[in-house]
C-alpha positions as CSV (number, residue, x, y, z in Angstrom):
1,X,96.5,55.6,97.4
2,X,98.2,52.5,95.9
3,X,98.1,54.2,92.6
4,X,99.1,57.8,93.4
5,X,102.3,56.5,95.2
6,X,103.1,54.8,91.6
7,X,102.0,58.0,90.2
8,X,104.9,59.3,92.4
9,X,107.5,57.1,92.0
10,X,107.3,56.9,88.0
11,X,107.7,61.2,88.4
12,X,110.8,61.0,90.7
13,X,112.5,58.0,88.7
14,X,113.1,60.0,85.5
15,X,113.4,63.4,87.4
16,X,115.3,65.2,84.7
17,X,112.6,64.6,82.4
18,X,109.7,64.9,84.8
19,X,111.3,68.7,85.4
20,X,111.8,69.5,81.8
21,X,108.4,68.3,81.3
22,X,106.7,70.8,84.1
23,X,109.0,73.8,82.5
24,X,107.9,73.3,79.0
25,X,104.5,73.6,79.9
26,X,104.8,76.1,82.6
27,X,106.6,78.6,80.2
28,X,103.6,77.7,77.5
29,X,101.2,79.0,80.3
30,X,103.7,81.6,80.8
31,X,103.2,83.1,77.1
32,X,99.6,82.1,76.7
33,X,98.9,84.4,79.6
34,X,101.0,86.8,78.7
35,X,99.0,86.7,75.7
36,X,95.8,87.1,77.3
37,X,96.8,89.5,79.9
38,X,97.7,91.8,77.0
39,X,93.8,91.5,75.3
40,X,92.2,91.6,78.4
41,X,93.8,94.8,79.1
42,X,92.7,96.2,76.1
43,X,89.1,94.5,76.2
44,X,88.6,96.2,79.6
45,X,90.2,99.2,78.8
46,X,87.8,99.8,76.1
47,X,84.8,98.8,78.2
48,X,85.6,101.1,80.5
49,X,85.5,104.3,78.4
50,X,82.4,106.0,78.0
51,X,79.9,106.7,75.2
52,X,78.7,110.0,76.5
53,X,82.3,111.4,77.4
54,X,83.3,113.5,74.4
55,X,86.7,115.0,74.0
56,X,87.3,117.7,72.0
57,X,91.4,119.3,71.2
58,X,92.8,121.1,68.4
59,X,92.6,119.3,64.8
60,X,95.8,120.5,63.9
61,X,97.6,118.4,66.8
62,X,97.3,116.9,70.2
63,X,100.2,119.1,71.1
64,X,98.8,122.2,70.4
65,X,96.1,124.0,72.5
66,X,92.5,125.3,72.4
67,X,91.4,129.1,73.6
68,X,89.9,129.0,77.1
69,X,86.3,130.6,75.9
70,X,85.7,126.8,73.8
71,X,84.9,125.3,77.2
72,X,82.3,127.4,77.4
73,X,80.9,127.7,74.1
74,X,80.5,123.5,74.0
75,X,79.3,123.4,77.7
76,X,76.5,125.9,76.0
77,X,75.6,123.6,72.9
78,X,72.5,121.5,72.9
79,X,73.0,118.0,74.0
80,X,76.1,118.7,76.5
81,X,75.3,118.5,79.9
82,X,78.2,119.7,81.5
83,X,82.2,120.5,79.9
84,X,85.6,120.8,82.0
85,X,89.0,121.4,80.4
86,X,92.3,120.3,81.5
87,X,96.1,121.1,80.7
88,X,98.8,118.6,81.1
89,X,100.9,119.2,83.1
90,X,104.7,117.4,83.1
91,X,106.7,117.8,86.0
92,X,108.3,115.8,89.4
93,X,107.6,115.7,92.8
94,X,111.4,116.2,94.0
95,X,111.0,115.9,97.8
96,X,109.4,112.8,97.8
97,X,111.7,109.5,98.7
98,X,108.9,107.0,98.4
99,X,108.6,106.6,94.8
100,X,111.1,107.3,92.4
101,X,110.8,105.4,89.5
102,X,106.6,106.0,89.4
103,X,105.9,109.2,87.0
104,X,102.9,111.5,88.4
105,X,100.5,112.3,85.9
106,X,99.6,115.3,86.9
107,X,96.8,117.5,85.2
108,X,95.8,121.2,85.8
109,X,92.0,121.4,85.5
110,X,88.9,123.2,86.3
111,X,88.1,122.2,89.8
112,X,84.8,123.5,89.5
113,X,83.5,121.1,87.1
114,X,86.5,118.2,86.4
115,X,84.4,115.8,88.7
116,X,81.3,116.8,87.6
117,X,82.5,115.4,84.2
118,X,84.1,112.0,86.1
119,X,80.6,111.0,87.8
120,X,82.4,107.6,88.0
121,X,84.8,109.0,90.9
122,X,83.9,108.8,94.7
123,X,85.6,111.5,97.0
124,X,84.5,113.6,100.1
125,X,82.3,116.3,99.7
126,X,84.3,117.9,102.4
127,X,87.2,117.9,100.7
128,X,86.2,118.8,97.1
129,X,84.7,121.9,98.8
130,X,88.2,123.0,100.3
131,X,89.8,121.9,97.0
132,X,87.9,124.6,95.0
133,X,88.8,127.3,97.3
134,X,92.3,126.0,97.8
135,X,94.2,128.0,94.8
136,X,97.3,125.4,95.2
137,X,95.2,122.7,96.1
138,X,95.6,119.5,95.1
139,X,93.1,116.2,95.0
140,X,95.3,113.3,94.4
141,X,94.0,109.3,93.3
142,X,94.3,107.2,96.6
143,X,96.5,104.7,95.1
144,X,99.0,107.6,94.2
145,X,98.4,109.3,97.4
146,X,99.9,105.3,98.7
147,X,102.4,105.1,96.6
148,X,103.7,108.6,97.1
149,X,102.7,108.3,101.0
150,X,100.8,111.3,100.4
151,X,98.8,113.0,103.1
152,X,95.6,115.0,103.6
153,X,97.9,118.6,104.5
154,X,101.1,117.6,102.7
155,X,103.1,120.2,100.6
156,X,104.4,118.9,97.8
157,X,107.3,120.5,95.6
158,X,106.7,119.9,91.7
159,X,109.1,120.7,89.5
160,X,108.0,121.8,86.2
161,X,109.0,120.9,82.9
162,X,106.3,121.8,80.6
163,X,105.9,125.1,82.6
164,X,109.4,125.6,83.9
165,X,109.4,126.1,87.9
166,X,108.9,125.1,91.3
167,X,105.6,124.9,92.3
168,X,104.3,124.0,95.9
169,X,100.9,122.1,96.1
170,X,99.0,121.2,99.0
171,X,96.8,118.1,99.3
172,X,93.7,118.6,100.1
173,X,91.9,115.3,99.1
174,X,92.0,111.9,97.5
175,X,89.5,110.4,95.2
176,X,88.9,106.9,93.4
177,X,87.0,105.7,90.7
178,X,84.4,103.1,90.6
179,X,86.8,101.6,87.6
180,X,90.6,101.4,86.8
181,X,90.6,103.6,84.6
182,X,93.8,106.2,83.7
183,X,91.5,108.6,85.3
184,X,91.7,107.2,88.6
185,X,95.8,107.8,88.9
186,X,96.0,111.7,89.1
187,X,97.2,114.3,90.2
188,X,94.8,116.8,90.1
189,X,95.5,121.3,90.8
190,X,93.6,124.3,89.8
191,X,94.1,125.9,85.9
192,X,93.1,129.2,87.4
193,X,96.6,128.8,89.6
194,X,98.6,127.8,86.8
195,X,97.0,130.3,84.4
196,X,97.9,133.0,87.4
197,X,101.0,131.9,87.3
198,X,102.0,132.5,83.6
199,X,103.1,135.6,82.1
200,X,101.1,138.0,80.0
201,X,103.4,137.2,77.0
202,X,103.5,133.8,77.6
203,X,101.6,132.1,74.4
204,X,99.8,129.4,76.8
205,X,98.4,132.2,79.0
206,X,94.2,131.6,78.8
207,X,95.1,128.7,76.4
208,X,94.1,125.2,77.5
209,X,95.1,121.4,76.3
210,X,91.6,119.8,75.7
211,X,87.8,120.0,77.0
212,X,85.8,116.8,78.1
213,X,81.9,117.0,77.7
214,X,79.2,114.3,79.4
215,X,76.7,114.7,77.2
216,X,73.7,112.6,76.4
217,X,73.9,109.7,75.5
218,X,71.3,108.6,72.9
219,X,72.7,111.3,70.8
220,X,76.5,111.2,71.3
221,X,77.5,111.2,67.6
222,X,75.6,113.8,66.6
223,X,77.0,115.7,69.7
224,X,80.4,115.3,68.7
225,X,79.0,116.4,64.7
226,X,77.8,119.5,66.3
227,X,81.2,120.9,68.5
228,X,82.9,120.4,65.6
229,X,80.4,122.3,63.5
230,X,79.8,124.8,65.8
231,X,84.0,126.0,65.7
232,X,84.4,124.5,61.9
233,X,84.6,128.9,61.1
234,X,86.9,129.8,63.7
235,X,90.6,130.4,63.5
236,X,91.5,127.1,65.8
237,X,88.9,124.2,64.6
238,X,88.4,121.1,66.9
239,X,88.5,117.3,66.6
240,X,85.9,115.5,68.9
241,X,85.4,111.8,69.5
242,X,83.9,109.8,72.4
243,X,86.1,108.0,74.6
244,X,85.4,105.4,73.9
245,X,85.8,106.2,69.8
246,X,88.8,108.2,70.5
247,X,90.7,105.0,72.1
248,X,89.3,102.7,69.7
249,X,91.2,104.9,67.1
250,X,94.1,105.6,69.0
251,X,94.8,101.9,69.2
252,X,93.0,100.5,65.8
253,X,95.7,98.7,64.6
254,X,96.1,96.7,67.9
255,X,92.5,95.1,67.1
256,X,94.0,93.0,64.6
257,X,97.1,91.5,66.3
258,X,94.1,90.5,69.2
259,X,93.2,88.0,66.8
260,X,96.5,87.0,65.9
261,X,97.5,86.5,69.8
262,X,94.4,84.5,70.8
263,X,95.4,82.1,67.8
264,X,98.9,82.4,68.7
265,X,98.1,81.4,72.4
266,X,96.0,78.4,70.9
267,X,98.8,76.9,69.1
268,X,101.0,77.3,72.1
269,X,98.2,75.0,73.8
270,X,98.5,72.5,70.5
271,X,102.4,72.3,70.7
272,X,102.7,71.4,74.2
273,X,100.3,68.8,73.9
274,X,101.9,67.2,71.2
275,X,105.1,67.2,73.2
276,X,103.8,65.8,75.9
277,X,102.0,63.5,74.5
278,X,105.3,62.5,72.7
279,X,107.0,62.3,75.8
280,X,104.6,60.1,77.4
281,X,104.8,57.6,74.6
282,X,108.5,57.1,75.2
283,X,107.6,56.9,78.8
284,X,105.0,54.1,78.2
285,X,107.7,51.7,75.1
286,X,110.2,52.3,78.6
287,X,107.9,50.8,81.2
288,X,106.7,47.6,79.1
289,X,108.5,45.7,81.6
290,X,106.8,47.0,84.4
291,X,103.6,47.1,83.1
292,X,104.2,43.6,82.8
293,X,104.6,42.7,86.1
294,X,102.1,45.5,87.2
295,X,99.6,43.2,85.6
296,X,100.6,39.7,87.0
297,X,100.4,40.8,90.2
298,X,96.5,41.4,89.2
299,X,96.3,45.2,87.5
300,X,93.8,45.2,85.1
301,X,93.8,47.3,81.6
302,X,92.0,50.2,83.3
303,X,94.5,50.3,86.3
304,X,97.1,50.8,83.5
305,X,95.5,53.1,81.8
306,X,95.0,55.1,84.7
307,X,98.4,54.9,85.7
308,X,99.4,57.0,82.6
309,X,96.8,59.3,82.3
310,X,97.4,59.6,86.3
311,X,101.0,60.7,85.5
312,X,99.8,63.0,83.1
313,X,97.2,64.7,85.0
314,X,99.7,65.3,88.2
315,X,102.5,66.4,85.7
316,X,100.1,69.0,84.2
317,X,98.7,70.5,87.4
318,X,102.5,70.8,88.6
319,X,103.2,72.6,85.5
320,X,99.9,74.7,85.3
321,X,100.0,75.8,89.6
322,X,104.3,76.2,88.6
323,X,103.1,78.9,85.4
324,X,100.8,80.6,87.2
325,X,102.7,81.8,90.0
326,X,105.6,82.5,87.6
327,X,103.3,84.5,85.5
328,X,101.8,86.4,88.5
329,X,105.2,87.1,89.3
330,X,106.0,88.5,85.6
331,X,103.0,90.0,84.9
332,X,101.3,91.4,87.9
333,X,104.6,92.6,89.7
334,X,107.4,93.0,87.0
335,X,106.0,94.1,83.5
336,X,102.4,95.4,84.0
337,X,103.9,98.0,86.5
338,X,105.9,99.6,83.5
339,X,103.0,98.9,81.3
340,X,100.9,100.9,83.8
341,X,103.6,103.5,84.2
342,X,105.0,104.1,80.4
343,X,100.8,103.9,79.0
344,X,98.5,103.7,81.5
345,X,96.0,106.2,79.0
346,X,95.8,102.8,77.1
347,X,96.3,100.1,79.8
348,X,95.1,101.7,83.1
349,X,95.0,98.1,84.6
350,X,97.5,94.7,83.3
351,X,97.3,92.0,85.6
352,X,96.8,88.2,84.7
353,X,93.0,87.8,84.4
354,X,92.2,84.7,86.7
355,X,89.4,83.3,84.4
356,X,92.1,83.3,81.4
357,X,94.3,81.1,84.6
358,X,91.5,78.7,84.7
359,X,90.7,78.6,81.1
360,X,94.8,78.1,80.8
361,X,94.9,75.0,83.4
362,X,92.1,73.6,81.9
363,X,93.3,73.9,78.7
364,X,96.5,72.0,79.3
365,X,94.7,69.3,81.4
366,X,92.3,68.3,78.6
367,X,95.0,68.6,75.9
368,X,97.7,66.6,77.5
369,X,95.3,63.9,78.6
370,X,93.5,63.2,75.3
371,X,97.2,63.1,73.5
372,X,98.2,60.8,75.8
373,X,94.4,58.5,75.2
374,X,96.0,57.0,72.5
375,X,99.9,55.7,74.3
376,X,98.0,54.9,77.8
377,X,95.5,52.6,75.3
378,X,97.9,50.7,73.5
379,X,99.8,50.1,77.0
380,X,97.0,48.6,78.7
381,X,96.1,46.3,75.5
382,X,98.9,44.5,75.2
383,X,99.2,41.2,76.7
384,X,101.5,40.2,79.5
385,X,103.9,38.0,77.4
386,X,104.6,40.4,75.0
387,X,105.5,43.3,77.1
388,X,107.7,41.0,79.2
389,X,109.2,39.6,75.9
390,X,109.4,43.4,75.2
391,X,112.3,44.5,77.3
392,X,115.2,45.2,75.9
């Protein structure tokens, strides 16, 4: 107790210092986290997708569409055990007041089979029954459904953009997934009533964005080989890929810079160690004074030494408990919200991993105090008439 009240005292004597000290490492853990939220979004992002989900759209472009009948054909190929397709559909809800600045990602698909394909998702049977005889019927993600404060029986007004319009939905369900995934924040209506909808002329009438396929999953690759095969003679051709494949490619590029963070967030750990190690040597040539009379009034070299390293242990779980709850703060409620909203297909999920917290803390602990080994050493070594014929 004797020694933590020291501890004390030494923090709040130089309190500008002591302050500047708990910043610069708390923005360190600030960055490093940052750093680590980013790949740990992506790790579990990837882990996530599924080997035996295989997506199929046109080859040409993502923006352009497939004929209706290709659902069909691929849900009939070896290998697939069951296909859905889905249109994207852009568009607002414009009587809602509950969430403005969150965009609905809302998809027209096949309600007969979309969660056949998404095994993953738990919903009511009751419900998904309703929902396929609904024709404006809607099943909505639960944590949309509380963001929106939609409910079972709600209309809701969309207003299209992609397909011009007003169109009124009612909600007939919620679902979840068993993962964060992008899946698991949709808004979900019938094809059939959007194809209903459109005009004969219309050039997207019968026309859909892509198909998903669960297929099996010892012989995915060749799977994906064979849809492609199977339209490589007709007028539109295809491009299919896992999910997992197709997201790996869609972000290749970012698996690099991974590497380049982690040893980015590394150094960051090295700097601030350095510094404070620096710091704490000034600290120690100040105190020679009172190190001396620390140890005529009977302190030993390992009470001196512990005094130090004391200092610097406090000081870095300040800093560290300080960085977290900043970081939480940044990450968690500021930036991975619009990281969420502007690519959730990429980052479904961007919160500040606790493990990379503890990994962060412990990190700055075992790096400050082994810098500092070497100042809280040469304080306890030297002998009581030199430090007091030390002071300045």
């Amino acid at each position: 107790m004797e020694k933590l009240t020291l501890i004390l005292e030494y923090i709040k004597y130089k309190k500008l210092r002591s302050i500047s000290i708990i910043t610069a490492i708390s923005f360190v853990i600030l960055c490093f986290l940052l750093l680590q939220t980013i790949s740990h979004a992506w790790e579990l992002s990837l882990e996530n997708r599924r080997d035996d989900r295989v997506a199929t759209w046109n080859k040409a472009t993502y923006a352009l569409t497939l004929p209706r009948e290709y659902a069909n054909e691929i849900n009939a190929l070896p290998g697939v055990q069951k296909a859905t397709f889905a249109n994207y559909f852009e568009g607002e809800d414009i009587g809602n007041l509950y969430n403005q600045n969150m965009l609905l990602n809302i998809f027209a698909v096949d309600s007969k089979t979309y969660f056949d394909v998404f095994p993953e998702t738990t919903l009511n049977p009751d419900e998904l029954a309703i929902w396929k005889q609904t024709p404006n019927g809607v099943m909505v993600a639960k944590r949309v459904a509380k963001a929106f404060n939609y409910r079972v029986g709600d209309i809701v007004t969309i207003k299209g953009k992609t397909f011009p319009g007003t169109w009124k939905l009612k909600i007939v369900g919620t679902y979840e997934s068993n993962f964060k995934t992008y899946a698991d924040s949709l808004f979900l209506f019938s094809w059939d009533y959007l194809n209903s909808s459109l005009q004969e002329s219309d050039p997207r009438k019968n026309e859909i964005s892509w198909v998903m396929s669960l297929v099996e999953n010892s012989n995915s690759l060749e799977i994906v080989q064979e849809i492609d095969n199977h339209f490589r003679n007709k007028s539109v051709l295809t491009q299919s890929m896992t999910e997992k494949n197709m997201l790996s490619m869609y972000m290749s590029g970012f698996i690099g810079i991974l590497d380049v963070i982690n040893i980015i967030g590394v150094f960051l750990m090295l700097i601030i160690g350095v510094l404070l190690a620096n710091s704490m040597s000034l600290k120690v040539r100040e105190r020679k004074f009172e190190f001396g009379v620390l140890k005529t009034m009977g302190f030993t070299k390992q009470d001196i030494c512990s005094l130090v390293l004391g200092e610097v242990v406090l000081l870095s779980i300040l800093a560290s408990v300080l960085g977290y709850f900043i970081s939480i703060f940044f990450i968690d409620f500021t930036l991975g919200p619009m990281i969420v909203k502007n690519m959730g297909n990429v980052f479904p999920i961007f919160e500040v991993p606790l493990s990379s917290a503890v990994i962060a803390a412990s990190t700055v602990l075992i790096l400050t105090t082994s810098f500092t080994l070497i100042p809280a050493y040469r304080a306890s070594q030297v002998n009581i008439t030199n430090l007091l014929k030390a002071v300045e």
